[in-house]
TIDOKOL-977367 format. One line per field, with one value per residue (C-alpha): residue in three letters; residue number from 1; x, y, z. Coordinates in Angstrom, 2 decimals, decimal comma. Example, Ala and Ser with C-alpha at 12.3 -4.5 7.8 and 13.67 -1.06 7.14 Angstrom:
2
res <- (ALA | SER) $
n <- (1 | 2) $
px <- (12,30 | 13,67) $
py <- (-4,50 | -1,06) $
pz <- (7,80 | 7,14) $
END
This chain:
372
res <- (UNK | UNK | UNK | UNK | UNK | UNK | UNK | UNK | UNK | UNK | UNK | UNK | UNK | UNK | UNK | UNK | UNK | UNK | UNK | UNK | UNK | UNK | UNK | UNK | UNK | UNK | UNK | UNK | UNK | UNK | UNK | UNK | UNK | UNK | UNK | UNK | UNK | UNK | UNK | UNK | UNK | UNK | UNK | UNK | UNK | UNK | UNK | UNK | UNK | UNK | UNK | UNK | UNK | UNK | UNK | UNK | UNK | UNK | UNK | UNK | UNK | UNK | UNK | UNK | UNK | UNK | UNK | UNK | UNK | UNK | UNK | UNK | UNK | UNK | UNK | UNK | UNK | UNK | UNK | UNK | UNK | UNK | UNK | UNK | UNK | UNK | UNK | UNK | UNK | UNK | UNK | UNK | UNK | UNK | UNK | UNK | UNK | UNK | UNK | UNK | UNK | UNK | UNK | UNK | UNK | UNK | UNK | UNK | UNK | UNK | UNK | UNK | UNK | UNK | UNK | UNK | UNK | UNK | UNK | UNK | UNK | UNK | UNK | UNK | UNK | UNK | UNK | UNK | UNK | UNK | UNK | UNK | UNK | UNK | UNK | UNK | UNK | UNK | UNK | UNK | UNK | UNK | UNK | UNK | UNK | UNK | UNK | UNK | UNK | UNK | UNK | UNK | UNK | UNK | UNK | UNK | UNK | UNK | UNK | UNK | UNK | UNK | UNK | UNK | UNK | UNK | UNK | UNK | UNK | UNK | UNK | UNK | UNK | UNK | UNK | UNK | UNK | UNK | UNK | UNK | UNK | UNK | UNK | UNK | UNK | UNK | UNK | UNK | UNK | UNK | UNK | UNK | UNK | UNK | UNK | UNK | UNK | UNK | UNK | UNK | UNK | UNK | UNK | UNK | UNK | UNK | UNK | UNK | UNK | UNK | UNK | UNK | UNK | UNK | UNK | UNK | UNK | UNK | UNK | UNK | UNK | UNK | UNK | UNK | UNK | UNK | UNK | UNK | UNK | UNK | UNK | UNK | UNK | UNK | UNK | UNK | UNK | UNK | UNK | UNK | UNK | UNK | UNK | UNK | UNK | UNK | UNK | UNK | UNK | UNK | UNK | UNK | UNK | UNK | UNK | UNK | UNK | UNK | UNK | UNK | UNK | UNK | UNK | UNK | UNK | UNK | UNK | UNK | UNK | UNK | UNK | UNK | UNK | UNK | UNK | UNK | UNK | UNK | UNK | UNK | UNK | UNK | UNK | UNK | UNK | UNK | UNK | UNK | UNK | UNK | UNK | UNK | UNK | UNK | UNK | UNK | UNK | UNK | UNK | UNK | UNK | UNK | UNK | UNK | UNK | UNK | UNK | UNK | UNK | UNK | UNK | UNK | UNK | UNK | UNK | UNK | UNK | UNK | UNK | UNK | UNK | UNK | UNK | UNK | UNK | UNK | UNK | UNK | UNK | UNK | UNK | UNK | UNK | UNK | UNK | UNK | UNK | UNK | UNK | UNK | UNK | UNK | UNK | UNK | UNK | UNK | UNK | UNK | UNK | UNK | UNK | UNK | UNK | UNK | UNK | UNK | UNK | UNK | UNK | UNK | UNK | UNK | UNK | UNK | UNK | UNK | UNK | UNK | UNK | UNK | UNK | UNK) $
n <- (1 | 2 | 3 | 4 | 5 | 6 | 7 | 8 | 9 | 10 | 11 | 12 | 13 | 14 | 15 | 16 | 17 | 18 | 19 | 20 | 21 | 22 | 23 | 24 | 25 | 26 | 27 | 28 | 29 | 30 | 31 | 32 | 33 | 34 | 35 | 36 | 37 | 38 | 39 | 40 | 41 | 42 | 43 | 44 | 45 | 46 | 47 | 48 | 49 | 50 | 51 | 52 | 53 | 54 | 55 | 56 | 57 | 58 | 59 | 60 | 61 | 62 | 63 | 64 | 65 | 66 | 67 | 68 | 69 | 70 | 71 | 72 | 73 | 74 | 75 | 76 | 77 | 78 | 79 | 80 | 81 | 82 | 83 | 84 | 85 | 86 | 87 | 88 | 89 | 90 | 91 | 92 | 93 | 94 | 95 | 96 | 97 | 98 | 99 | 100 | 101 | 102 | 103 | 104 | 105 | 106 | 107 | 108 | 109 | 110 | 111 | 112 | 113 | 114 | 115 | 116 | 117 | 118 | 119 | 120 | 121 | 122 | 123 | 124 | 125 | 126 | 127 | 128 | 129 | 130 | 131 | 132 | 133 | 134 | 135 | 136 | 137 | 138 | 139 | 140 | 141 | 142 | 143 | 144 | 145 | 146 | 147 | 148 | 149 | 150 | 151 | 152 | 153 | 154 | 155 | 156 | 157 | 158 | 159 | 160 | 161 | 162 | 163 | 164 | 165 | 166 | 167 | 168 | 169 | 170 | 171 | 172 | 173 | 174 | 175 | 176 | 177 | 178 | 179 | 180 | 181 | 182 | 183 | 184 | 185 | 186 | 187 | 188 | 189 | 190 | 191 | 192 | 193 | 194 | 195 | 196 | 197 | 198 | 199 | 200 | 201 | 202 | 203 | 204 | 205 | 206 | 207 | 208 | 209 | 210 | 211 | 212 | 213 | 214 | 215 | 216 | 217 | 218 | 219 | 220 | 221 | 222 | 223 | 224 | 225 | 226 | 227 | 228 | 229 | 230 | 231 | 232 | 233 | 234 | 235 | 236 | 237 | 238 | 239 | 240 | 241 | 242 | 243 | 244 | 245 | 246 | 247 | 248 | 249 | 250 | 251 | 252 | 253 | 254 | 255 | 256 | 257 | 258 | 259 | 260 | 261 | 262 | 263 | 264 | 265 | 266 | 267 | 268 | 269 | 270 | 271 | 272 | 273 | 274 | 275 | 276 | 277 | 278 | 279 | 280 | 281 | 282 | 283 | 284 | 285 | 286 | 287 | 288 | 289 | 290 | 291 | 292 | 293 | 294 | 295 | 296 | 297 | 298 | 299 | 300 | 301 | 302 | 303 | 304 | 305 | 306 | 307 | 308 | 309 | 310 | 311 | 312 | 313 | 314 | 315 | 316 | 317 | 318 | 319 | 320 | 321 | 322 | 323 | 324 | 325 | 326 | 327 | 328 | 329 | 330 | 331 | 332 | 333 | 334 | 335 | 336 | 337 | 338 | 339 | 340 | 341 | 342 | 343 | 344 | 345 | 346 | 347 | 348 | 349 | 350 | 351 | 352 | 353 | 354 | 355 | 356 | 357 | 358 | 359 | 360 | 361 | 362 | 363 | 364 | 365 | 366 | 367 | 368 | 369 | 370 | 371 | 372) $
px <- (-5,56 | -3,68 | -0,66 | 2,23 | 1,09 | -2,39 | -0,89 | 1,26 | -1,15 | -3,27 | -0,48 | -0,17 | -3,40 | -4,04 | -0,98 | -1,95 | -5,29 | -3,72 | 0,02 | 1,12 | 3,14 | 1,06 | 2,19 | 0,62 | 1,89 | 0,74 | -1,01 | 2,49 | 3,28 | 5,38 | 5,56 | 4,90 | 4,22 | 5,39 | 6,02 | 9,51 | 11,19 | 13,50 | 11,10 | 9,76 | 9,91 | 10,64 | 8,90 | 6,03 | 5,59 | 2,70 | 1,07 | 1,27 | -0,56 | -3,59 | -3,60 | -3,93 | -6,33 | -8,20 | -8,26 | -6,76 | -3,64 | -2,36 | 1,39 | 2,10 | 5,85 | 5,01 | 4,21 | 6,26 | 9,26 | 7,38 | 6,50 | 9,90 | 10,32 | 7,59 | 6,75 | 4,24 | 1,10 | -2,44 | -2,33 | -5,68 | -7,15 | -8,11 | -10,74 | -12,20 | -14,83 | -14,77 | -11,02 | -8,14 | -5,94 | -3,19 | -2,70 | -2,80 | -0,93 | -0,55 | 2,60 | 1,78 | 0,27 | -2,22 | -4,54 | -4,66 | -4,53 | -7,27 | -10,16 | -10,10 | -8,51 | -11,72 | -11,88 | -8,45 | -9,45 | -13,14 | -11,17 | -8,48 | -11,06 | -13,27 | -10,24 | -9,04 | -13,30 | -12,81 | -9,69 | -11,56 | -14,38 | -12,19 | -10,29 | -13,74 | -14,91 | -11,74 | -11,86 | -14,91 | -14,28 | -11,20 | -12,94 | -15,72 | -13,44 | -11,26 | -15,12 | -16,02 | -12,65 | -13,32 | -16,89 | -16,09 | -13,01 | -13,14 | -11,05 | -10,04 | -13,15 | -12,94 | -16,82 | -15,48 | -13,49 | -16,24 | -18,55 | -16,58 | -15,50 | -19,22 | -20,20 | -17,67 | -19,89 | -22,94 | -24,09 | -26,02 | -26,04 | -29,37 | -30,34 | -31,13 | -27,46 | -27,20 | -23,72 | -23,25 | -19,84 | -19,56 | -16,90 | -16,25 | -14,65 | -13,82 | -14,30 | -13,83 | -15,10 | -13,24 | -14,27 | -16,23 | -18,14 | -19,44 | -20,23 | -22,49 | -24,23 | -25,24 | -26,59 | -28,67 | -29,52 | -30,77 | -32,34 | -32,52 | -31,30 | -29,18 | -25,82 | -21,42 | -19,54 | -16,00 | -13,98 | -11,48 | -9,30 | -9,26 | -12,33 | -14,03 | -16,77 | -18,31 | -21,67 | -23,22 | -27,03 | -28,64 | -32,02 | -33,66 | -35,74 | -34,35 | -36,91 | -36,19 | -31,99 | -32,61 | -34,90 | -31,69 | -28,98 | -31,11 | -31,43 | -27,51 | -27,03 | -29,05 | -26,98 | -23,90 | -25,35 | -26,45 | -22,86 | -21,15 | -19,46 | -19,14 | -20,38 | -21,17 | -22,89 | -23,61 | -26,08 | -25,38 | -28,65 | -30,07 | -28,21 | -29,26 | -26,03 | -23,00 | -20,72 | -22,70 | -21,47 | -18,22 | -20,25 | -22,46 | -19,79 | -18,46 | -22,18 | -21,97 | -18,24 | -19,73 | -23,12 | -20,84 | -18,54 | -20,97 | -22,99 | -19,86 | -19,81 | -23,38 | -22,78 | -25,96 | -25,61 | -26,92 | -26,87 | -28,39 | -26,71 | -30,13 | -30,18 | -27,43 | -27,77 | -27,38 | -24,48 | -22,65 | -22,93 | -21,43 | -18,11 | -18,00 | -17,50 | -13,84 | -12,29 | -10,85 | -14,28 | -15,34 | -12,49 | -13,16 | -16,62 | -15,58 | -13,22 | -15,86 | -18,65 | -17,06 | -15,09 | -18,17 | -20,16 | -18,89 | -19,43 | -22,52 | -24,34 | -22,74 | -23,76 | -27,31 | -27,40 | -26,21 | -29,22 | -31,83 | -30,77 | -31,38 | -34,89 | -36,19 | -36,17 | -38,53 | -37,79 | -39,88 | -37,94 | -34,85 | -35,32 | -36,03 | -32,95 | -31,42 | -32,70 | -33,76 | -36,24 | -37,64 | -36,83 | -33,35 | -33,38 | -35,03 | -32,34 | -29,59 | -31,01 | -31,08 | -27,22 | -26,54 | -28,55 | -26,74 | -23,03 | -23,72 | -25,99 | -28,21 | -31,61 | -31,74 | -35,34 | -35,56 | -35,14 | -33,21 | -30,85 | -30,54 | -29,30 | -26,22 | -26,36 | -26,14 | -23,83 | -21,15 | -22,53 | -21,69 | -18,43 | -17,10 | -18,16 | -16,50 | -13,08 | -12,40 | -10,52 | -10,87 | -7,20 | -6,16 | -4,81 | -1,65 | -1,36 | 1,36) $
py <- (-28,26 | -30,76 | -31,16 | -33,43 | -36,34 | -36,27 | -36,82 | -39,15 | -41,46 | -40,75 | -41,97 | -45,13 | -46,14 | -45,40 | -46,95 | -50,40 | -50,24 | -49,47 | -50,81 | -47,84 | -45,06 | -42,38 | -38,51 | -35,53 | -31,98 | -29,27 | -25,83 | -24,23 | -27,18 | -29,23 | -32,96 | -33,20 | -37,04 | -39,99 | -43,53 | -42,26 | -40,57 | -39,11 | -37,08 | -35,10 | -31,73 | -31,58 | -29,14 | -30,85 | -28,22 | -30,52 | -30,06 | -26,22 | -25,80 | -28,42 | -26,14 | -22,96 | -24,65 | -26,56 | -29,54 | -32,81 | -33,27 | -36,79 | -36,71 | -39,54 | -40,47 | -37,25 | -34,30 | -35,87 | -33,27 | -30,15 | -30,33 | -30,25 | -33,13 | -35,26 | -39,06 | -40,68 | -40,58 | -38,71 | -35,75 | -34,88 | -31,71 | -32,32 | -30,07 | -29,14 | -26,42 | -25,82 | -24,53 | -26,80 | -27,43 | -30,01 | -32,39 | -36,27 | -37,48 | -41,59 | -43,08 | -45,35 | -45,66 | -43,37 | -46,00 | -48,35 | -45,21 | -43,12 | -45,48 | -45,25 | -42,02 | -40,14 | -42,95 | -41,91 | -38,52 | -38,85 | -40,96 | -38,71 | -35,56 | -37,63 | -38,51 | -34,92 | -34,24 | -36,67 | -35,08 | -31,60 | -32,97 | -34,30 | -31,80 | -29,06 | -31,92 | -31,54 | -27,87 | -27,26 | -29,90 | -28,52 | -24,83 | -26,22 | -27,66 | -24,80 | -22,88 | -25,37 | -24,55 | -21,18 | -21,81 | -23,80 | -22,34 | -20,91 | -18,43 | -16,08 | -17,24 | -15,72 | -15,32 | -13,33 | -15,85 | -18,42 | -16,51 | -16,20 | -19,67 | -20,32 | -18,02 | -18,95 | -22,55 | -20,47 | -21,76 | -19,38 | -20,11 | -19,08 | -19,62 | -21,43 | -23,84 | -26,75 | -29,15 | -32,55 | -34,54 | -37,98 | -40,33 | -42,77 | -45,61 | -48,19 | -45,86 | -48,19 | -45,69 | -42,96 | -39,45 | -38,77 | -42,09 | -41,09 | -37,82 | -39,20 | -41,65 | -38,47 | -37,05 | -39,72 | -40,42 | -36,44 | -35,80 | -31,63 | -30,94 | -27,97 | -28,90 | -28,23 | -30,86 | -31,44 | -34,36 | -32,88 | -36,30 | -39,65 | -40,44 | -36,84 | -35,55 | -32,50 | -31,52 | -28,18 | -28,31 | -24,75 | -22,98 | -26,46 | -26,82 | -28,77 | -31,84 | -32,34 | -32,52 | -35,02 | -37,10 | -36,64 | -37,99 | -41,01 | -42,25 | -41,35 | -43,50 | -46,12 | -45,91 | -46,46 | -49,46 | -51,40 | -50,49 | -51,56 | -48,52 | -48,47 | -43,93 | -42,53 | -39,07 | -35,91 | -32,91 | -29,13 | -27,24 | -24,93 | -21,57 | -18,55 | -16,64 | -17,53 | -16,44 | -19,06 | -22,10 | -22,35 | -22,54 | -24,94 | -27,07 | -27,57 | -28,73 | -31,10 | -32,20 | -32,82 | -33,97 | -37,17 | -37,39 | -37,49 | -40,36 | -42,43 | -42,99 | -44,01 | -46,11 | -44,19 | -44,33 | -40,30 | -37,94 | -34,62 | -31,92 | -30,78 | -34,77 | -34,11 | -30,60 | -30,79 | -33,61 | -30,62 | -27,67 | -29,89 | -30,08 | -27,19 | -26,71 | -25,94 | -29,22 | -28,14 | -27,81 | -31,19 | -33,04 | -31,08 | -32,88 | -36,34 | -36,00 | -35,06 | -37,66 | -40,60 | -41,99 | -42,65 | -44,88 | -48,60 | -49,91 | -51,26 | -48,39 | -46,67 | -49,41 | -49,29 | -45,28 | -45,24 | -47,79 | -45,48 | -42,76 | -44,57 | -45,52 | -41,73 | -42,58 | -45,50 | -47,91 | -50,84 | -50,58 | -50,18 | -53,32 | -55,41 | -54,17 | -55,15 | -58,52 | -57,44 | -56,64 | -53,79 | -53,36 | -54,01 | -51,25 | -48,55 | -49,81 | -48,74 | -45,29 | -44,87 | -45,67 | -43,16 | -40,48 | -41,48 | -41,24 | -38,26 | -36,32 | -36,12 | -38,02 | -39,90 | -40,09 | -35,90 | -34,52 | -31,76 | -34,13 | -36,28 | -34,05 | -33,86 | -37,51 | -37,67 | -35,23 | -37,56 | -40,67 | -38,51 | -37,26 | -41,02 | -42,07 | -39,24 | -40,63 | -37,47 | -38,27 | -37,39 | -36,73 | -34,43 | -30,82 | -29,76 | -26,15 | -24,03) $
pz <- (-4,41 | -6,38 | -4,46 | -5,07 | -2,78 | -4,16 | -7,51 | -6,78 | -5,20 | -7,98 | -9,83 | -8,30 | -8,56 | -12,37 | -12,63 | -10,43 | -13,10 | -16,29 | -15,93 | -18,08 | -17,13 | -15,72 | -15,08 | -13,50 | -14,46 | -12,31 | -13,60 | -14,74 | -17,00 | -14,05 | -13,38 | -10,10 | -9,79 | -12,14 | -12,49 | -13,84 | -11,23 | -12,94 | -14,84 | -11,57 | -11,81 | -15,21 | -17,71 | -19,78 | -23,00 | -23,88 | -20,61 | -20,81 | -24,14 | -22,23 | -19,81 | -21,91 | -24,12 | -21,87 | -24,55 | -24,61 | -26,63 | -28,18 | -28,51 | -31,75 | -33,46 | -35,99 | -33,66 | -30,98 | -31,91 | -31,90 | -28,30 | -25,40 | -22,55 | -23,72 | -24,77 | -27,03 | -25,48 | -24,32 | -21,89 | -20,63 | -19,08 | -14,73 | -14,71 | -10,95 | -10,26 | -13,77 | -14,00 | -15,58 | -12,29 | -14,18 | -16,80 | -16,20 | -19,00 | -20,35 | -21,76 | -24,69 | -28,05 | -28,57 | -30,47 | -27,11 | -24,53 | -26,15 | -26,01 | -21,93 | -21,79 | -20,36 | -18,02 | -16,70 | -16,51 | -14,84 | -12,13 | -11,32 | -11,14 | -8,94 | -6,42 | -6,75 | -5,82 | -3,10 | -1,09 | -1,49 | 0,27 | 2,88 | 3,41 | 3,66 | 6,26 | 8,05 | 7,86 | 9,28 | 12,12 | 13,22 | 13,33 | 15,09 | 17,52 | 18,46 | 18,25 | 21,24 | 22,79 | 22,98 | 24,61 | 27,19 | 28,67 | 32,35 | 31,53 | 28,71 | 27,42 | 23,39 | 22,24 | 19,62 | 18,58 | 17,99 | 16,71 | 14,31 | 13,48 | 13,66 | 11,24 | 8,70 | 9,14 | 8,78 | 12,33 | 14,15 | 17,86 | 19,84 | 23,22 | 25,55 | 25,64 | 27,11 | 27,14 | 27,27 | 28,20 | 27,05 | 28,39 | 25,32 | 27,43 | 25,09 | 21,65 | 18,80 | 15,64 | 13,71 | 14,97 | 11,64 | 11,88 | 15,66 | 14,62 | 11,51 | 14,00 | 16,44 | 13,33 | 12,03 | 15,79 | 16,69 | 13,54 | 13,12 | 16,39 | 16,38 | 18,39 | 17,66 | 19,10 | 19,89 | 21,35 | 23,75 | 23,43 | 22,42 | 24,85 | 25,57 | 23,45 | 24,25 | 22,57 | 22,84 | 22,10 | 21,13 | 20,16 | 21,85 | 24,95 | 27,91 | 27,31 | 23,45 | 24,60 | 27,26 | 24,51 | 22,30 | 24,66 | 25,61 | 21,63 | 21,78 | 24,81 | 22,95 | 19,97 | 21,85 | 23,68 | 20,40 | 18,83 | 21,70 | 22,70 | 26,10 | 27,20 | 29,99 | 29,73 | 31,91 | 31,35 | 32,08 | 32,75 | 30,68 | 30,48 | 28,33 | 27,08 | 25,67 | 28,04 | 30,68 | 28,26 | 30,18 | 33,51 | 31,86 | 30,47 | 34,57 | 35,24 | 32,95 | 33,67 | 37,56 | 36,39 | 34,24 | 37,40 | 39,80 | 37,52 | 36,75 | 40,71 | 40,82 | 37,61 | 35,75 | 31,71 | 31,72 | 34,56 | 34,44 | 37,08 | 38,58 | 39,50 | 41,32 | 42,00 | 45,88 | 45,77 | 43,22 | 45,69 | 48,12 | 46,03 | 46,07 | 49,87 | 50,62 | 51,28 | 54,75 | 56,13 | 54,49 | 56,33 | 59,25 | 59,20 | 58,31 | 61,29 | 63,38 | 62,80 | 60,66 | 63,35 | 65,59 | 63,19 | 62,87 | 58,96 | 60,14 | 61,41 | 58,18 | 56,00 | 57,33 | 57,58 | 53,89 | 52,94 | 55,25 | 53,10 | 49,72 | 50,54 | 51,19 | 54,99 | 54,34 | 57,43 | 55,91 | 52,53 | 54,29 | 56,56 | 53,58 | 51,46 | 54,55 | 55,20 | 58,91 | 61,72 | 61,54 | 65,07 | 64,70 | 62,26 | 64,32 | 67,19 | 64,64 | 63,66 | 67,50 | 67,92 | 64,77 | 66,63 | 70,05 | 68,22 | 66,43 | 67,40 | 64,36 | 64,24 | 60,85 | 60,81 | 60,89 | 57,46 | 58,83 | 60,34 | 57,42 | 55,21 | 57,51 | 57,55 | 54,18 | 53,36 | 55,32 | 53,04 | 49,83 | 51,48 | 52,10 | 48,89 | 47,08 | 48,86 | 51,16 | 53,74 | 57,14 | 58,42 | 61,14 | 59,25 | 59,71 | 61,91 | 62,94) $
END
């Protein structure tokens, strides 16, 4: 717990404060950080009898002799969790040293407190992480794995499970600041998060009904938007056991894909749910398709097809988005029927129709396949 580059920065800031030589012997009696260099790893027989006593001892010009490798001074106990880890000790005259010497000892405990803190935040972040891993991957999925990490959290995942991915675009805060705000944002919800990278976070929502996580991603989406940060989110659907996370987690990957092209803030996969099964067509067939029918529609008749589509078949909202007749509309659903054989005003025959819209907005391209 007190290792040598906590003590030496301890050092050098009871040093900056007290401009007196400062030195920290670890629990065998060793200095392991000084102002004097070349007393480092030198044995401190003062330091060993505050350790076995638990006391402080003042080192003056008379009982300087009886104790080996030490100077005039006060060497106080660092006492953490109620053991005596090291000895801080103060080079000086004991008369000027003594009246702050608790000082100099409540500060060092309370930095030594503050690393231990840090590093059980740190701890439990990185387990959570590699818990979140071990969740979400496609394959070699290890449930074992993080239940186990979860446990040693005491979290205790229940069903249903739901994941968001959030694309941090322009992430400005420190990983333990964001993680705080989600907190304070989602109140009790139950949830183990994870950023992948730099600008990936992945948050796994359980033991909460569908309608209380999408009310919790839209006061995280507001949170980002009055900090600034610039997030995109997508929602998995609600899956029931663990081993469906990983499935859940590609929802939610195509859910934020799928909304990043449509520029929405938060997209929820059954939003999308019929644009998603289409990925998932092989992409031979797709082009196959595109090939077919794309090359028959000028950009106009695609341009007003695409618009059609938008306005749930509406042709008076369409001819207004449009700025046109709404005879000159109905004249250019006729010429998409006439080049491709599918009515646009027939539901059955716009899905095709719009299948082709998604395809050319998803960039798939519609060149010839190479056969032997």
């Amino acid at each position: 717990m007190l290792t040598r580059e906590l003590a030496q920065e301890i050092v050098q800031e009871t040093m900056r404060r007290l401009n007196r030589n400062i030195n920290i012997m670890d629990d065998n009696g060793s200095i392991i950080a000084s102002g004097d260099v070349s007393r480092l790893d030198t044995y401190h027989e003062a330091a060993a009898e505050v350790i076995r006593t638990g006391r402080t001892l003042v080192i003056t010009p008379d009982n300087q002799d009886q104790w080996r490798g030490v100077n005039v001074g006060v060497n106080l106990p660092i006492v953490f969790q109620n053991r005596t880890v090291g000895v801080i000790g103060v080079t000086g005259s004991p008369e000027e040293i003594l009246p702050y010497g608790e000082l100099v000892k409540m500060t060092t405990e309370m930095m030594l407190k503050q690393n231990y803190l840090k590093l059980q935040t740190e701890w439990q972040q990185i387990a959570m992480d590699i818990a979140v891993e071990e969740l979400i991957r496609a394959e070699n999925q290890d449930l074992q794995g993080a239940l186990h990490r979860l446990d040693a959290l005491k979290i205790a995942m229940k069903p249903p499970y739901q994941l968001a991915v959030i694309s941090l675009q322009n992430r400005t805060s420190q990983t333990q600041t964001m993680l705080h705000l989600a907190e304070s944002v989602m109140g009790d919800t139950r949830l183990v998060s994870s950023f992948l990278n730099v600008h990936t976070w992945v948050i796994v929502f359980y033991g909460r009904g569908e309608s209380r996580v999408r009310s919790c991603m839209e006061r995280l989406q507001e949170l980002f938007r009055k900090t600034g940060i610039e997030a995109k989110s997508g929602v998995s659907s609600s899956v029931r056991s663990l081993e469906d996370v990983s499935f859940a987690y590609h929802e939610a990957c195509t859910a934020l894909k799928l909304g990043l092209k449509q520029g929405r803030e938060l997209t929820g996969y059954l939003e999308v749910e019929t644009e998603a099964l289409l990925s998932e067509v092989p992409a031979e067939s797709k082009a196959r398709f595109m090939e077919r029918l794309l090359p028959k529609l000028p950009e106009k008749l695609l341009e007003t097809l695409q618009v059609f589509l938008e306005c749930n078949l509406s042709i008076a909202r369409a001819a207004e988005r449009l700025e046109v007749h709404r005879n000159t509309l109905v004249y250019r659903l006729a010429q998409v029927k006439e080049a491709t054989g599918y009515d646009p005003q027939l539901f059955q025959d716009a899905i095709s129709l719009q299948f082709l819209v998604w395809l050319k907005e998803d960039g798939v391209q519609h060149e010839q396949t190479a056969r032997s």
